[in-house]
Backbone as a printed PyTorch tensor [residue, N CA C, xyz], in Angstrom:
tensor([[[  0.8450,  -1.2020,   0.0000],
         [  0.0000,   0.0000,   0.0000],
         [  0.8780,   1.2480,   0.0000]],

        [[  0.3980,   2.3780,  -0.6800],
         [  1.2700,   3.5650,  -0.7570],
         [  1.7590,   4.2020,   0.4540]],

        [[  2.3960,   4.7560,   0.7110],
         [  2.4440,   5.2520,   1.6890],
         [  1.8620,   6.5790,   2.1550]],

        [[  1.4820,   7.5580,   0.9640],
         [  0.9110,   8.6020,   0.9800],
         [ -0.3950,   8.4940,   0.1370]],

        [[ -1.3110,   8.2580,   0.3270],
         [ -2.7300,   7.8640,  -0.2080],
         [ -3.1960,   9.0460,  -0.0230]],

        [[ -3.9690,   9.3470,  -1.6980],
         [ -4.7160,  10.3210,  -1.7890],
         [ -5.6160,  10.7620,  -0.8840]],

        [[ -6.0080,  12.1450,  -0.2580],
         [ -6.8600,  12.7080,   1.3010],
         [ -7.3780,  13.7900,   0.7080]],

        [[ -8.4540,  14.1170,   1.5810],
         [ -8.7420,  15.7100,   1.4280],
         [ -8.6860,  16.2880,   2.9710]],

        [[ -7.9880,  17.2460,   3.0030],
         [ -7.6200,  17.5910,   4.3660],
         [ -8.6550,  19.0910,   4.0900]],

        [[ -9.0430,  19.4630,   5.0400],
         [-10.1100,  20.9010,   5.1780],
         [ -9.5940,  21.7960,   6.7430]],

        [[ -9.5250,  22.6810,   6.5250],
         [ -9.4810,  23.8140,   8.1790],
         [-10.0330,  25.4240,   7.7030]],

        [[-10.4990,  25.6550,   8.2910],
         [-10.8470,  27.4230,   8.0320],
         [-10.6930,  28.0450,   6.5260]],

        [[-12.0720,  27.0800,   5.9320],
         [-11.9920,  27.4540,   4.6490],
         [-11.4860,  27.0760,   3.5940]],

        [[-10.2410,  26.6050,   4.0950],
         [ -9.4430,  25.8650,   3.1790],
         [ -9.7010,  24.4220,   2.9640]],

        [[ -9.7390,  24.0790,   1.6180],
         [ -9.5100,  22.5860,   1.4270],
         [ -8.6900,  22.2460,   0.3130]],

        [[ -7.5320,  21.3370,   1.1250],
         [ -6.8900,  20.2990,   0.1840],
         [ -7.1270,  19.4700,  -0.5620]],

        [[ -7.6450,  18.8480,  -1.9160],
         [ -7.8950,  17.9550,  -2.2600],
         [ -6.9270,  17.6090,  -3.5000]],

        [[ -6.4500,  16.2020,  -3.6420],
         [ -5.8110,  15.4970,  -4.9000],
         [ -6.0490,  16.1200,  -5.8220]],

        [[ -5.1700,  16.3560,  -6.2770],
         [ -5.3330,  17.5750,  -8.1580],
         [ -5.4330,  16.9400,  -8.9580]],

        [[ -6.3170,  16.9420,  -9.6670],
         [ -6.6750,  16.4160, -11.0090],
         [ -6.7740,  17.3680, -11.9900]],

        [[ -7.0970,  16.5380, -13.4070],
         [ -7.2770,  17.7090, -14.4600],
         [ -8.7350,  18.3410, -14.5890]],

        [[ -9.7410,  18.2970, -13.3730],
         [-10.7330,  18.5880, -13.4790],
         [-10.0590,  20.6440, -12.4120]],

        [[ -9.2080,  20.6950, -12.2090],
         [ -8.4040,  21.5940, -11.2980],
         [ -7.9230,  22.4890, -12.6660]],

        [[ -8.3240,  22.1120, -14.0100],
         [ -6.9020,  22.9510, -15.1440],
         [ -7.6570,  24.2190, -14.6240]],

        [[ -8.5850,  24.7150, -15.6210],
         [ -9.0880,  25.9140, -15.3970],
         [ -8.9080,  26.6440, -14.3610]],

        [[ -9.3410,  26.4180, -12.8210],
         [ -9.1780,  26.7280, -11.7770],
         [ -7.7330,  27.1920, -11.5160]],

        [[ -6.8760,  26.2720, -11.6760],
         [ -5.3160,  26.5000, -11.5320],
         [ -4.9180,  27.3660, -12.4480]],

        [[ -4.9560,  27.5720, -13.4920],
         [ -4.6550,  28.6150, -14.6060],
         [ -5.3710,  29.7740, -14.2070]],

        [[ -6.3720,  30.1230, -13.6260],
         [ -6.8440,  31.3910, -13.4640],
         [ -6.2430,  31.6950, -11.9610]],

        [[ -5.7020,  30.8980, -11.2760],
         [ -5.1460,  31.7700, -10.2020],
         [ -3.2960,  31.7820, -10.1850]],

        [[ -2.7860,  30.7320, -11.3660],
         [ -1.7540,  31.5500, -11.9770],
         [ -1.6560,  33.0230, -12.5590]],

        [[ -3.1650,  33.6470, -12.8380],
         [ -3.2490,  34.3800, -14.1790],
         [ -3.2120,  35.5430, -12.7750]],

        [[ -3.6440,  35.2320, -11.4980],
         [ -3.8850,  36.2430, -10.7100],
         [ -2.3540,  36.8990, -10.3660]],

        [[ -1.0980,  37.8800, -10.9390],
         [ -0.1810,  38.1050, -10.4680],
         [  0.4570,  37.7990, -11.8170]],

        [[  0.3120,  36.8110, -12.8270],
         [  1.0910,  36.2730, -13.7140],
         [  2.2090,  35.7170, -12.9150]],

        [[  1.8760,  34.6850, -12.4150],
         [  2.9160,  34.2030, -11.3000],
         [  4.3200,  33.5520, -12.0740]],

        [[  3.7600,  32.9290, -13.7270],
         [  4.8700,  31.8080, -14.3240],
         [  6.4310,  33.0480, -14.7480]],

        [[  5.9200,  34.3080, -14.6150],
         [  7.2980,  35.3620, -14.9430],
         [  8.5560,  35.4070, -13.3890]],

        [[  7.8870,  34.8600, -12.5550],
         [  8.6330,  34.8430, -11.0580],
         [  9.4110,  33.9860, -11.7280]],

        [[ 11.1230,  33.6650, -11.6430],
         [ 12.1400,  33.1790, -12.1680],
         [ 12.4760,  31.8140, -11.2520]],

        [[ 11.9020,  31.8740,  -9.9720],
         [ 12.2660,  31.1680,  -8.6660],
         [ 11.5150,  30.7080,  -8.2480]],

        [[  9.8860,  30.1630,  -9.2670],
         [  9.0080,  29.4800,  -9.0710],
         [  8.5160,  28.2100, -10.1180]],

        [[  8.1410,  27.5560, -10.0150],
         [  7.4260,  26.2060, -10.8660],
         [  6.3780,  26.6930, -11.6480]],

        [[  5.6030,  27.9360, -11.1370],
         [  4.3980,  27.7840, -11.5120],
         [  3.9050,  28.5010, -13.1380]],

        [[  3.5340,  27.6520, -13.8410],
         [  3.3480,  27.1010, -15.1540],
         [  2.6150,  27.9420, -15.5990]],

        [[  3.2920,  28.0950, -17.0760],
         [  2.8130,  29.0990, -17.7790],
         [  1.3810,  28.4870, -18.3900]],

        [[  0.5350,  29.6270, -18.9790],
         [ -1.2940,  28.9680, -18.8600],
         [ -1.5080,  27.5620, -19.9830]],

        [[ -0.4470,  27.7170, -21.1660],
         [ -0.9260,  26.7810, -21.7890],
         [ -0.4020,  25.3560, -21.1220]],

        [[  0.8350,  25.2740, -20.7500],
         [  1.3920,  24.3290, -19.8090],
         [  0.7060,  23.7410, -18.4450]],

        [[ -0.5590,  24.1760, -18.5220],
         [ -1.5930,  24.0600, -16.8150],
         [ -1.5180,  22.3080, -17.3160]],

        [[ -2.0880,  21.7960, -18.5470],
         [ -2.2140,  20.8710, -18.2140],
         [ -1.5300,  19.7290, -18.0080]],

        [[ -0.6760,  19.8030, -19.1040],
         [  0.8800,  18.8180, -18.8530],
         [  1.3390,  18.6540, -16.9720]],

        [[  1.4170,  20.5260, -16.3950],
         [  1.9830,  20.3770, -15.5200],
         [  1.2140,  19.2380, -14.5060]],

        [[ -0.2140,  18.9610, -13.9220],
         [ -1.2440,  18.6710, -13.8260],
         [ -0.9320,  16.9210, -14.1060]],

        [[ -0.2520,  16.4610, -15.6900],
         [ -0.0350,  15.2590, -16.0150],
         [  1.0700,  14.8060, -15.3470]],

        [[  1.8580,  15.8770, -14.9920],
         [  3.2210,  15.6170, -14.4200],
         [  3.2630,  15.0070, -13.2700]],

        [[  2.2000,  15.7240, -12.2950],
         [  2.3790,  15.5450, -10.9710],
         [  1.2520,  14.6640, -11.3020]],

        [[  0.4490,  13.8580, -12.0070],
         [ -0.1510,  12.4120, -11.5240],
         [  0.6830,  11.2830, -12.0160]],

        [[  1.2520,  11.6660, -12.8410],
         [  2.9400,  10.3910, -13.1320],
         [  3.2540,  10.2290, -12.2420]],

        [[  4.0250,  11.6880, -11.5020],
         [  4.7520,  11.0910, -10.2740],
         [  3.4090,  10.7890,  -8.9210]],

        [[  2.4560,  11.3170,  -8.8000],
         [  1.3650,  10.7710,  -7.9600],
         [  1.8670,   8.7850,  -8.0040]],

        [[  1.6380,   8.6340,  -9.4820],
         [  1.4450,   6.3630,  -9.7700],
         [  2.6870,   6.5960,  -9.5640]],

        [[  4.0150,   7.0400,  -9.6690],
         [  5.0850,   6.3730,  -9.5310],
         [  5.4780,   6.6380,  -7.8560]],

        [[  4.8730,   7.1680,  -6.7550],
         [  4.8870,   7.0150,  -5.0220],
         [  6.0560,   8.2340,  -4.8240]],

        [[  5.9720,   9.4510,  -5.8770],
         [  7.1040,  10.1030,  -5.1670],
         [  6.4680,  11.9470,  -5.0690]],

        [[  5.6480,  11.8030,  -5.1830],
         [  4.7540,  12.8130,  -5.1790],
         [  3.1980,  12.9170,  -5.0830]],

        [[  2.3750,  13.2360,  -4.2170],
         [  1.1880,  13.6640,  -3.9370],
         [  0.7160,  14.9470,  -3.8980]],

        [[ -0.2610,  15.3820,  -4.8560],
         [ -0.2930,  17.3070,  -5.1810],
         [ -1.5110,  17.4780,  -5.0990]],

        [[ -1.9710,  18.1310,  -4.3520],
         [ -3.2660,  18.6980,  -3.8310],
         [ -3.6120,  20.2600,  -4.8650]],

        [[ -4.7380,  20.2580,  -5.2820],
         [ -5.0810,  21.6020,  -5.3140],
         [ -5.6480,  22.6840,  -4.1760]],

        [[ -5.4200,  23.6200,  -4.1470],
         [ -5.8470,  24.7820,  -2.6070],
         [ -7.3610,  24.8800,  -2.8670]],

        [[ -7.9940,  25.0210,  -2.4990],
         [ -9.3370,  25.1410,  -2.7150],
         [ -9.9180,  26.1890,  -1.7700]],

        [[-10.7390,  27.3980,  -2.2630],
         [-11.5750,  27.9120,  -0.9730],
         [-12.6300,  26.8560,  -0.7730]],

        [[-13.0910,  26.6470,   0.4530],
         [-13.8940,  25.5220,   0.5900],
         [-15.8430,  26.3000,   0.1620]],

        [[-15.8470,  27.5650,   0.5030],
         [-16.6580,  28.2180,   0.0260],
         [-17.2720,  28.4650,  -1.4570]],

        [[-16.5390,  28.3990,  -2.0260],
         [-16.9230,  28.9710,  -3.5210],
         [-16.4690,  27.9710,  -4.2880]],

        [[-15.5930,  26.8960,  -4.0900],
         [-15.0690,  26.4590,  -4.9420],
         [-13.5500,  26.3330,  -5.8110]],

        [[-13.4710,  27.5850,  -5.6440],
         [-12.5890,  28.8320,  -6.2570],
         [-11.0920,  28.0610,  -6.5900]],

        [[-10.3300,  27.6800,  -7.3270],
         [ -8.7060,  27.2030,  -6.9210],
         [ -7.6760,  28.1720,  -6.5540]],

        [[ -7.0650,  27.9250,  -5.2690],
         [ -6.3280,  29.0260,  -4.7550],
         [ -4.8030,  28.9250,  -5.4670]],

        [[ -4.4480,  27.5730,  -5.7230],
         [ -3.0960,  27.4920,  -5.9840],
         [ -2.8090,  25.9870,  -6.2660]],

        [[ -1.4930,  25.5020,  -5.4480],
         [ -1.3600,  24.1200,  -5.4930],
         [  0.0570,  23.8850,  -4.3200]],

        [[  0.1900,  22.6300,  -3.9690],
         [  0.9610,  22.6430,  -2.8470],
         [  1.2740,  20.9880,  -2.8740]],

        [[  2.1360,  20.4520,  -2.4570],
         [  2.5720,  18.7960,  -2.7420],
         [  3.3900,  18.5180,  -1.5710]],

        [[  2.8800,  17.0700,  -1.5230],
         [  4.2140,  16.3230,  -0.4940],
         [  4.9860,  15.4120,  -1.6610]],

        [[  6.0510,  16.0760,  -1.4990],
         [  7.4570,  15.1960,  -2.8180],
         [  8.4790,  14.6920,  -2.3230]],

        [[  9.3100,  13.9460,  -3.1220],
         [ 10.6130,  13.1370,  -2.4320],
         [ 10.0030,  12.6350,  -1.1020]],

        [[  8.9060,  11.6360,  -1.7610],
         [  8.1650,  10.7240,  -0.3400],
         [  9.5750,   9.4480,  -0.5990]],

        [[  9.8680,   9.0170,   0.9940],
         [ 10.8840,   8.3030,   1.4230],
         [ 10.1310,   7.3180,   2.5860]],

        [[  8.9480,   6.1680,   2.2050],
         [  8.4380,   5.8990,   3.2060],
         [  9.7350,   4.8610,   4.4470]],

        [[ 10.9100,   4.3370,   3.3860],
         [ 11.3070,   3.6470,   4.3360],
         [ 11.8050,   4.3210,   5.7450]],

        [[ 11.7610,   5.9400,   5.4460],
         [ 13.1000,   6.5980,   6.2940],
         [ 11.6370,   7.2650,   6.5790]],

        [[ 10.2870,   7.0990,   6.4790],
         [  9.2240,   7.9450,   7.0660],
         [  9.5840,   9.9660,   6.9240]],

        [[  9.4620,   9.6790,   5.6710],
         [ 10.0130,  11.6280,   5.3650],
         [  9.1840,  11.5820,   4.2270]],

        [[  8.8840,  12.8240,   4.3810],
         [  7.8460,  13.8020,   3.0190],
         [  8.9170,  15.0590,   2.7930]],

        [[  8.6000,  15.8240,   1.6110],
         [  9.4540,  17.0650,   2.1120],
         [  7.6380,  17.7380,   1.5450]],

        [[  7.5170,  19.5760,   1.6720],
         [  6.5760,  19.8180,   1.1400],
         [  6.6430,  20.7170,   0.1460]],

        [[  6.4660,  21.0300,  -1.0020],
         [  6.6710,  22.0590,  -2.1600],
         [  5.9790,  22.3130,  -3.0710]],

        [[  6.6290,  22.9350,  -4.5500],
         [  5.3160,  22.4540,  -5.2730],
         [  4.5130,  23.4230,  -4.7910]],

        [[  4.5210,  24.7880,  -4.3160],
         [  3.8060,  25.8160,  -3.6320],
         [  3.5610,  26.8610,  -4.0800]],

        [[  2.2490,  27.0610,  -4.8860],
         [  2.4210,  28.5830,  -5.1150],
         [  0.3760,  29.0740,  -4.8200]],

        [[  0.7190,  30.2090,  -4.8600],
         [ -0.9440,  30.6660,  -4.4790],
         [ -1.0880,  31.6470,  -5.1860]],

        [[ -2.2360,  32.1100,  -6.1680],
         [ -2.4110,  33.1620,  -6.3370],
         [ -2.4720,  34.1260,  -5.7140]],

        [[ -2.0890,  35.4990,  -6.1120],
         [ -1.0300,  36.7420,  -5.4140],
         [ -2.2070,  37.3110,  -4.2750]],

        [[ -3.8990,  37.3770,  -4.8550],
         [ -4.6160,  37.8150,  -4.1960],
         [ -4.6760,  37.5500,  -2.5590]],

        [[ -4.6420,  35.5840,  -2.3100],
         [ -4.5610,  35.2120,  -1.2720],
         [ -3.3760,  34.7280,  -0.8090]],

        [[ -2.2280,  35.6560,  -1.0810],
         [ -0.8820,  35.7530,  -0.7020],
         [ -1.0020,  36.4070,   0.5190]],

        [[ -0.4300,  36.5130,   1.6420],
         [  0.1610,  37.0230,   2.5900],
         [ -1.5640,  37.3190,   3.9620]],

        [[ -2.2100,  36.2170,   2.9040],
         [ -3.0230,  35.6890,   4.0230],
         [ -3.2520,  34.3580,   5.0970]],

        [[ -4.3990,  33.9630,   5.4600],
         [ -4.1700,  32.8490,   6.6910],
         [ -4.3630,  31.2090,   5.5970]],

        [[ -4.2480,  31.7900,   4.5080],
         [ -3.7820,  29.9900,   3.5080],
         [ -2.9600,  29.6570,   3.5560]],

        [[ -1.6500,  30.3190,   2.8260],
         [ -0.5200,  29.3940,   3.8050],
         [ -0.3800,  29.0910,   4.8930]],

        [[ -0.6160,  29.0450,   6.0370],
         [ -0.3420,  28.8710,   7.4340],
         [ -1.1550,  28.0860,   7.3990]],

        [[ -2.7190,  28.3510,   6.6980],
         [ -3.6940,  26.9190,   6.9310],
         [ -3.0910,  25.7420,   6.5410]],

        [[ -2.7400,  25.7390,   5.5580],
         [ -2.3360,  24.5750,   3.8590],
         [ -1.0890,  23.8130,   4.9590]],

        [[ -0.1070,  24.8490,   5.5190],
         [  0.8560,  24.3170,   6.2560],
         [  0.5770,  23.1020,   7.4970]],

        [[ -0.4760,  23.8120,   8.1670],
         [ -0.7780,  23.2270,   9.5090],
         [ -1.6150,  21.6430,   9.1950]],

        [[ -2.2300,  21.9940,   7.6570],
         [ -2.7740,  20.8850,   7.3730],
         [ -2.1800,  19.7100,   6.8350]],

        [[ -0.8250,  20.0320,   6.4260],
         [  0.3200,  19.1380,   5.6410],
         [  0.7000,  18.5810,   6.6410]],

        [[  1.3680,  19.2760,   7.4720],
         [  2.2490,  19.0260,   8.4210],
         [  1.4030,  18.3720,   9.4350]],

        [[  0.1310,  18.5860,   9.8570],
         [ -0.2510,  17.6200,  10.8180],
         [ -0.5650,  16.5440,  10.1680]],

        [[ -1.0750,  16.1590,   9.0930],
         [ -0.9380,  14.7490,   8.1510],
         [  0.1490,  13.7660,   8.5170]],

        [[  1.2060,  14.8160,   8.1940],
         [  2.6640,  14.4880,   7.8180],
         [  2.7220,  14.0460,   9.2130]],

        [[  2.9690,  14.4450,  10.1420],
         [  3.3290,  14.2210,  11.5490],
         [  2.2600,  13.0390,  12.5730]],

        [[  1.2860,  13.4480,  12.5010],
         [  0.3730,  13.2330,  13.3850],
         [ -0.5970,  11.4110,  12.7010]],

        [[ -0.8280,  11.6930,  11.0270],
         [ -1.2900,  10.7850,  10.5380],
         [  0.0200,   9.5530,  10.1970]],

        [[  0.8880,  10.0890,   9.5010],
         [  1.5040,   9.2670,   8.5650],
         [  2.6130,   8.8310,   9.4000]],

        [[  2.8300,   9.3210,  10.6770],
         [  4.0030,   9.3990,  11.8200],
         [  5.3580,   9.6120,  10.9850]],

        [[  5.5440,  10.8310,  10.0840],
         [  6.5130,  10.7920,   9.8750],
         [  7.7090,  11.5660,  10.8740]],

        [[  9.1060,  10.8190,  10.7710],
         [ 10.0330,  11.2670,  11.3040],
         [ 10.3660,  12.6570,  10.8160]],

        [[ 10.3380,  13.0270,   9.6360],
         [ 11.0130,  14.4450,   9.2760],
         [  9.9290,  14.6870,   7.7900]],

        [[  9.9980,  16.4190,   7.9380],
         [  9.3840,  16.8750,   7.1090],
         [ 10.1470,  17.5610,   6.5330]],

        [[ 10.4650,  17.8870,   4.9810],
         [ 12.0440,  18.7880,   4.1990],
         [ 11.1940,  19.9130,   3.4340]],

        [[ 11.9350,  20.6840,   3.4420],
         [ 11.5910,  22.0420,   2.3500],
         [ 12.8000,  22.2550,   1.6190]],

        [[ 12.5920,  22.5750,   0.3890],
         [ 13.9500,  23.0530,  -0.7590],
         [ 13.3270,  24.2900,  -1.2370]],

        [[ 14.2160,  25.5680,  -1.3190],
         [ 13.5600,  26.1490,  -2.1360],
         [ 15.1110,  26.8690,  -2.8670]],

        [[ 15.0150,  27.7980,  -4.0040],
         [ 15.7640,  28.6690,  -4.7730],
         [ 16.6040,  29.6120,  -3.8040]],

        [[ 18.1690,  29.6640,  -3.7930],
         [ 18.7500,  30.4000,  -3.0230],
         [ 18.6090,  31.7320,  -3.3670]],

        [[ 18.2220,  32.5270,  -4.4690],
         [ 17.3360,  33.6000,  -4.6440],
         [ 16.1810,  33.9340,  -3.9690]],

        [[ 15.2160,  32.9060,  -3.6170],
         [ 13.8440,  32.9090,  -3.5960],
         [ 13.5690,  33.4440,  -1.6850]],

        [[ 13.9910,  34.5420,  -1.4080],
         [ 13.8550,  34.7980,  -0.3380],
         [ 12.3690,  34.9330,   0.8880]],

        [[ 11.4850,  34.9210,  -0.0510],
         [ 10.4000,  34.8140,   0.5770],
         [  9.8630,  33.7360,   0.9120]],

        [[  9.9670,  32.5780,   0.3500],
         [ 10.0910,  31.4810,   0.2790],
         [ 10.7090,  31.1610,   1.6970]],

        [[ 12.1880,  31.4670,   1.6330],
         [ 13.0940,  30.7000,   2.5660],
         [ 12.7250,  31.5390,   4.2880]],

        [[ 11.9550,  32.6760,   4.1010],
         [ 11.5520,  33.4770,   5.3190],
         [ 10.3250,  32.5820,   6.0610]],

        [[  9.4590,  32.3740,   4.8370],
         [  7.7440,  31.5790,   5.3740],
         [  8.4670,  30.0670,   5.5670]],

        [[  9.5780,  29.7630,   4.9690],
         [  9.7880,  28.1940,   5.4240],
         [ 10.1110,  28.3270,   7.2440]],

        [[ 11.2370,  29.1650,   7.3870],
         [ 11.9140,  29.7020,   8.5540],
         [ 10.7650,  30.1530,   9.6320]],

        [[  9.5050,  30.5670,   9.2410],
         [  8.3780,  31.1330,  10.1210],
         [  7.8360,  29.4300,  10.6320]],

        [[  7.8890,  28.4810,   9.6410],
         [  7.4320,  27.1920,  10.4770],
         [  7.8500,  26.8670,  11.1200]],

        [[  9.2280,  27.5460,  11.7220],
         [  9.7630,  26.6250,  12.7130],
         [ 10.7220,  25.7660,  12.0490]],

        [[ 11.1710,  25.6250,  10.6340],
         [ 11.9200,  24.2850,  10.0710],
         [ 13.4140,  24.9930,  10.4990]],

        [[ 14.3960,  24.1690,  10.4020],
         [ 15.6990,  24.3350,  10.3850],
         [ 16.5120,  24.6060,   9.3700]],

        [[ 17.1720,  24.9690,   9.1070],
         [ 17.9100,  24.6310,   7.9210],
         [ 19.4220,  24.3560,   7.9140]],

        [[ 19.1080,  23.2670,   6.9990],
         [ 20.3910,  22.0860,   6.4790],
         [ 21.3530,  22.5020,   6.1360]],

        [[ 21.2760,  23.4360,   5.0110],
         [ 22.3450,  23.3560,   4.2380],
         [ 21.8620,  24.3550,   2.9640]],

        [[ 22.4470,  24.0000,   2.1920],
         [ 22.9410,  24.4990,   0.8350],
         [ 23.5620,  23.3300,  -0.1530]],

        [[ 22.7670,  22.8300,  -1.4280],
         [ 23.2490,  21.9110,  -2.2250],
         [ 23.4220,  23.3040,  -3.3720]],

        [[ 24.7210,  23.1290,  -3.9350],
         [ 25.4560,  24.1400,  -4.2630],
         [ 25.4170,  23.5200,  -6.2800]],

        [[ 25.0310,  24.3810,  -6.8920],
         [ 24.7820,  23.9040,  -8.1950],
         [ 23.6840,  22.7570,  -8.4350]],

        [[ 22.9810,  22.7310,  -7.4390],
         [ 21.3670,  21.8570,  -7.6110],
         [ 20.5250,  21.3550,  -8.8480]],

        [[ 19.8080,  22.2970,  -9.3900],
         [ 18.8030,  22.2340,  -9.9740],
         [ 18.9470,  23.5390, -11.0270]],

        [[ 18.0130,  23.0310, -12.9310],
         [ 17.9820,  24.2050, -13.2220],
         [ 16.8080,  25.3830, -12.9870]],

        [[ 16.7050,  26.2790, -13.1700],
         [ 15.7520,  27.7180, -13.4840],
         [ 15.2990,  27.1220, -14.4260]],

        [[ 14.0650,  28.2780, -14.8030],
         [ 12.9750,  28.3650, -16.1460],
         [ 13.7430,  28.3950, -16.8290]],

        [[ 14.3210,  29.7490, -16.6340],
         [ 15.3660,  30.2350, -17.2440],
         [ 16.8630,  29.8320, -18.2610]],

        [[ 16.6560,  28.7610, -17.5290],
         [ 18.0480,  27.7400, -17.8300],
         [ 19.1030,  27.8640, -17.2190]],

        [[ 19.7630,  29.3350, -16.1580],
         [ 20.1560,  29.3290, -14.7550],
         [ 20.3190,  28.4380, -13.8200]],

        [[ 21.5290,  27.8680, -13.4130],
         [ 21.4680,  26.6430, -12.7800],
         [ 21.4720,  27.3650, -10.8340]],

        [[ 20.6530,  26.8890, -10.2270],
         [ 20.4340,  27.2040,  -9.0950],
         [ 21.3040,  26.2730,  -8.0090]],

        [[ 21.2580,  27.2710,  -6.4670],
         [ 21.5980,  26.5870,  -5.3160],
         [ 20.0930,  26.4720,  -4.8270]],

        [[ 20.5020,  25.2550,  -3.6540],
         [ 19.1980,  24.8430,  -3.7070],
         [ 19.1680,  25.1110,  -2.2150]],

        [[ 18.4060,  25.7700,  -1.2060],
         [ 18.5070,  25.8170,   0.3330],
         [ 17.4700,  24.5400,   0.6410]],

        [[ 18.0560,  23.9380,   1.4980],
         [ 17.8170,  22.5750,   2.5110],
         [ 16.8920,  23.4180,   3.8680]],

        [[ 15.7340,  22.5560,   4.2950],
         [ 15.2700,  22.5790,   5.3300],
         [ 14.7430,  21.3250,   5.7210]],

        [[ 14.1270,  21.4020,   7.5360],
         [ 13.5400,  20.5620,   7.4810],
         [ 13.3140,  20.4360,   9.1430]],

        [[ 12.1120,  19.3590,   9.4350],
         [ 11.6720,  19.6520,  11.0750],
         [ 11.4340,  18.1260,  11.3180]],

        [[ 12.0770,  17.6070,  12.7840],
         [ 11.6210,  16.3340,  12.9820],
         [ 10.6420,  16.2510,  13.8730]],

        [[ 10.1620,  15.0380,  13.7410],
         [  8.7200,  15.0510,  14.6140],
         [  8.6490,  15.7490,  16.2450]],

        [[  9.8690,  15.2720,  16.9330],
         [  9.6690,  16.1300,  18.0090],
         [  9.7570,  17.5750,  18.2110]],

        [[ 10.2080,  18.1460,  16.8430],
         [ 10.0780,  19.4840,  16.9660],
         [  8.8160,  20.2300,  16.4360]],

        [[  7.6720,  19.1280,  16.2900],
         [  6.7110,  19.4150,  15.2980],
         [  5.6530,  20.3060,  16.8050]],

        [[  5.3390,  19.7830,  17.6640],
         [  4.4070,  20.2640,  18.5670],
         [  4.6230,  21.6820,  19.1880]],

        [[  6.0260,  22.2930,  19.2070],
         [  6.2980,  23.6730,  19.7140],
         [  6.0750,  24.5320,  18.3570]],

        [[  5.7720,  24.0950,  17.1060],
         [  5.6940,  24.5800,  15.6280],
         [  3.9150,  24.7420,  15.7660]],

        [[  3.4370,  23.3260,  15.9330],
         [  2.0000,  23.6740,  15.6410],
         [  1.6430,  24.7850,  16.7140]],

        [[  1.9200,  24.5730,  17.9690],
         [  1.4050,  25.6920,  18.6500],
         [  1.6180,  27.0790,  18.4190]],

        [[  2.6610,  27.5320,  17.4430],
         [  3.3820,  29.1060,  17.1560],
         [  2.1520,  28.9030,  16.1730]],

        [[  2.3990,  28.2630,  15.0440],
         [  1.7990,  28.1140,  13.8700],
         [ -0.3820,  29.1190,  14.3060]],

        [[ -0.8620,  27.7520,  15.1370],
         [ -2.3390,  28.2760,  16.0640],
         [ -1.9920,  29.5030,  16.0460]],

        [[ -0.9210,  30.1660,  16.9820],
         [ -1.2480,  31.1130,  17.0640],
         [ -1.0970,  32.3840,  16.0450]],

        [[ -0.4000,  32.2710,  14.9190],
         [ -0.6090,  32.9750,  13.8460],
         [ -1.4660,  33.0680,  13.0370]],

        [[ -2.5200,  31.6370,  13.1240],
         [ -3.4800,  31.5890,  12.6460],
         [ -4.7480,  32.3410,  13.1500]],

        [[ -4.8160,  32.6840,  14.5640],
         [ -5.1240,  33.2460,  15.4720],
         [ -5.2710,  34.5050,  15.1740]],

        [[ -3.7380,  34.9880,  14.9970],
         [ -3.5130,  36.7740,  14.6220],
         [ -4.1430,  37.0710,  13.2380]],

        [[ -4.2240,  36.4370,  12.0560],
         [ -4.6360,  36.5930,  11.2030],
         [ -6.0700,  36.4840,  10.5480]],

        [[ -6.8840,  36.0010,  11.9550],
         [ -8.1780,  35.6460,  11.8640],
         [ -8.6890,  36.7040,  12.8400]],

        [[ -7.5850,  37.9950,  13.6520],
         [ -7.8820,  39.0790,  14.1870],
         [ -8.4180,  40.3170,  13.4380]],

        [[ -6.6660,  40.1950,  12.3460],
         [ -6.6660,  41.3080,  11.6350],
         [ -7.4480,  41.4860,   9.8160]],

        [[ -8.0190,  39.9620,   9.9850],
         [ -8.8060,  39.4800,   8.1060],
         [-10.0220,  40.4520,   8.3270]]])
């Protein structure tokens, strides 16, 4: 049996569910919110590419090394973005989470922190994993700030990694949180969720 089996996880509005290509439209219009595919230090796919990308991540869905949820407002329907657990490692019990982007509108609101709390308690609480990893672009500073706000650590630096859109070959920043550091995280985490359900 897989080790990461398709879920729909839900909290304050938000719902996670398995991305399919019934998600193209949805996902392409909240790429379109920001024109997110011009960000140099992101994945997220230019509009005609929605669906390939979409084929991509259910390849790797059947081949056990990726699971990709679409963001969903649970209200309207609406697709907020997309978000994945990748480089699944069930023998060593590790997910990392990525594969993250949101349209710009519901940027620097209480979805990421939801989407997070909902991964990560999966990750932790359901699947008992030992460690949870984040990679992102050694450019990509916002990125590596909201990873750093979970509470994750960071590893390292794999130095000539991965390429850019661009064709730019990137460093890649290492993170990551083990299970016992997961419960002093969810509780910061509550409470930002908290502050942001003050000031919405």
């Amino acid at each position: 049996m897989a080790f990461t089996l398709p879920v729909t996880l839900r909290d304050r509005g938000v719902r996670l569910e398995p991305l399919a290509l019934v998600h193209e439209a949805g996902l392409r219009e909240a790429a379109a919110d920001g024109e997110l595919w011009k960000i140099r230090v992101t994945s997220v796919p230019e509009p005609q590419d929605t669906r390939a990308y979409i084929e991509t991540a259910l390849k790797m869905r059947d081949e056990g090394s990726r699971l990709a949820f679409a963001v969903v407002d649970d209200a309207s329907g609406a697709v907020l973005g997309t978000t994945s657990y990748h480089d699944i490692l069930p023998a060593v019990r590790r997910v990392e989470i990525g594969w993250t982007w949101y349209a710009k509108s519901v940027q620097r609101t209480h979805v990421n922190t939801t989407c997070k709390l909902l991964m990560m308690g999966h990750a932790f609480d359901t699947l008992q994993c030992h460690v949870v990893g984040w990679r992102t672009d050694n450019f990509n500073f916002a990125s590596q700030r909201a990873i750093e706000r979970l509470g994750a650590k960071k590893d390292g630096v794999l130095r000539g990694h991965a390429l850019r859109r661009d064709g730019t070959i990137r460093d890649t920043v290492m993170y990551s949180m083990r299970a016992g550091e997961w419960p002093e995280a969810k509780a910061h985490l509550l409470y930002l969720q908290e502050l942001h359900a003050q000031t919405a």
